[in-house]
C-alpha positions as CSV (number, residue, x, y, z in Angstrom):
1,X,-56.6,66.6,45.9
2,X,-56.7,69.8,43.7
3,X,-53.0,69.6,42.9
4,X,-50.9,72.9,41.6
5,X,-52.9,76.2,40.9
6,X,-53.3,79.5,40.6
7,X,-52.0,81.3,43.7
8,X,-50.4,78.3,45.5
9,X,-47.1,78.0,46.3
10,X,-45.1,74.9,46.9
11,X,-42.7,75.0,49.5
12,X,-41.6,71.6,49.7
13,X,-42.1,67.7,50.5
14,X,-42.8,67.0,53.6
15,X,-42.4,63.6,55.7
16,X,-46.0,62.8,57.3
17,X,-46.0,60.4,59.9
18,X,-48.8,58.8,62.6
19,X,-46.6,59.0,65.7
20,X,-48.2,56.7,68.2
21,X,-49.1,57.4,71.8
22,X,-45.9,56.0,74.4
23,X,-43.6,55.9,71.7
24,X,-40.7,58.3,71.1
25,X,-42.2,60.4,73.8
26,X,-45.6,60.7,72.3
27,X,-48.4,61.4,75.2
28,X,-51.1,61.1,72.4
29,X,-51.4,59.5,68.9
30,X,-51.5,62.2,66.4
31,X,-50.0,63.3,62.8
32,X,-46.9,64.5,62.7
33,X,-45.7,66.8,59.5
34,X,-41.8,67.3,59.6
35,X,-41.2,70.1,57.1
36,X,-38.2,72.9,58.1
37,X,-40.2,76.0,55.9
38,X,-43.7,75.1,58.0
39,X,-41.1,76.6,61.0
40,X,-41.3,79.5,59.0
41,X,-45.0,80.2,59.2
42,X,-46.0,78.4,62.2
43,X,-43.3,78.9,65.6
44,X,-42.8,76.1,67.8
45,X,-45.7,76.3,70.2
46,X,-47.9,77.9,68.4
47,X,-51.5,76.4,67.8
48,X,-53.3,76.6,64.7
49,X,-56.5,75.1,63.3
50,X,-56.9,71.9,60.4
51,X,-59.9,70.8,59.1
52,X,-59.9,67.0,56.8
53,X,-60.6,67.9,53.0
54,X,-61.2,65.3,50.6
55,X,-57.6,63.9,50.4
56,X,-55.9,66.7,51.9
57,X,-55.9,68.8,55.1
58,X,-56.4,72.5,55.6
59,X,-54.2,74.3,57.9
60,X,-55.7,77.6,58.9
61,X,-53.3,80.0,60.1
62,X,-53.9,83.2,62.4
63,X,-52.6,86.8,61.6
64,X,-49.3,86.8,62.7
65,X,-49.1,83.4,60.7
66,X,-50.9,84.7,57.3
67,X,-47.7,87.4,57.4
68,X,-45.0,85.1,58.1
69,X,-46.2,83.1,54.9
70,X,-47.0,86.4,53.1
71,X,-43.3,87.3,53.7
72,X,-41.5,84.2,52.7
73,X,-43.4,84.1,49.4
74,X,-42.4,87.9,48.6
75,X,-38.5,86.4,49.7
76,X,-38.9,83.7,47.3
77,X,-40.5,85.2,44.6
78,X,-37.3,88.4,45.0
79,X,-34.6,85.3,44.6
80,X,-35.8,83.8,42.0
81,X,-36.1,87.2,39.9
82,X,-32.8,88.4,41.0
83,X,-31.5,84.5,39.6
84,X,-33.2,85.5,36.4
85,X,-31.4,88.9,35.8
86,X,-27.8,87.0,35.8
């Protein structure tokens, strides 16, 4: 894992799970990540691409993605410098 850095932006903790197949409606094992601001970025529905990287994953994410994520760092980045002028 490569930890904090230069140009990366935490948005939060998420809860990973391995949800398996016939269980809670589950028609396939797979991963599960529960985290509300990923809702943000990626829309229900919508499919996107993860690669395995040395223990982490990559989550690629298409245009209209890339802008969503764009955005909410630009939101974030304007509340915490409007917190700092009060």
């Amino acid at each position: 894992m490569t930890g904090p850095g230069e140009g990366k932006i935490k948005i939060g903790k998420a809860d990973v799970y391995i949800h398996l197949k016939g269980k809670s409606n589950a028609r396939v094992t797979h991963v599960d990540i529960e985290l509300d601001e990923l809702n943000k970025i990626i829309k229900p529905g919508e499919a996107s691409y993860v690669q395995g990287k040395e223990g982490r994953v990559f989550i690629g994410l298409k245009r209209e993605m890339i802008s969503r994520a764009e955005k909410l760092v630009k939101k974030e980045k304007e509340i915490v410098q409007n917190k700092n002028i009060y």
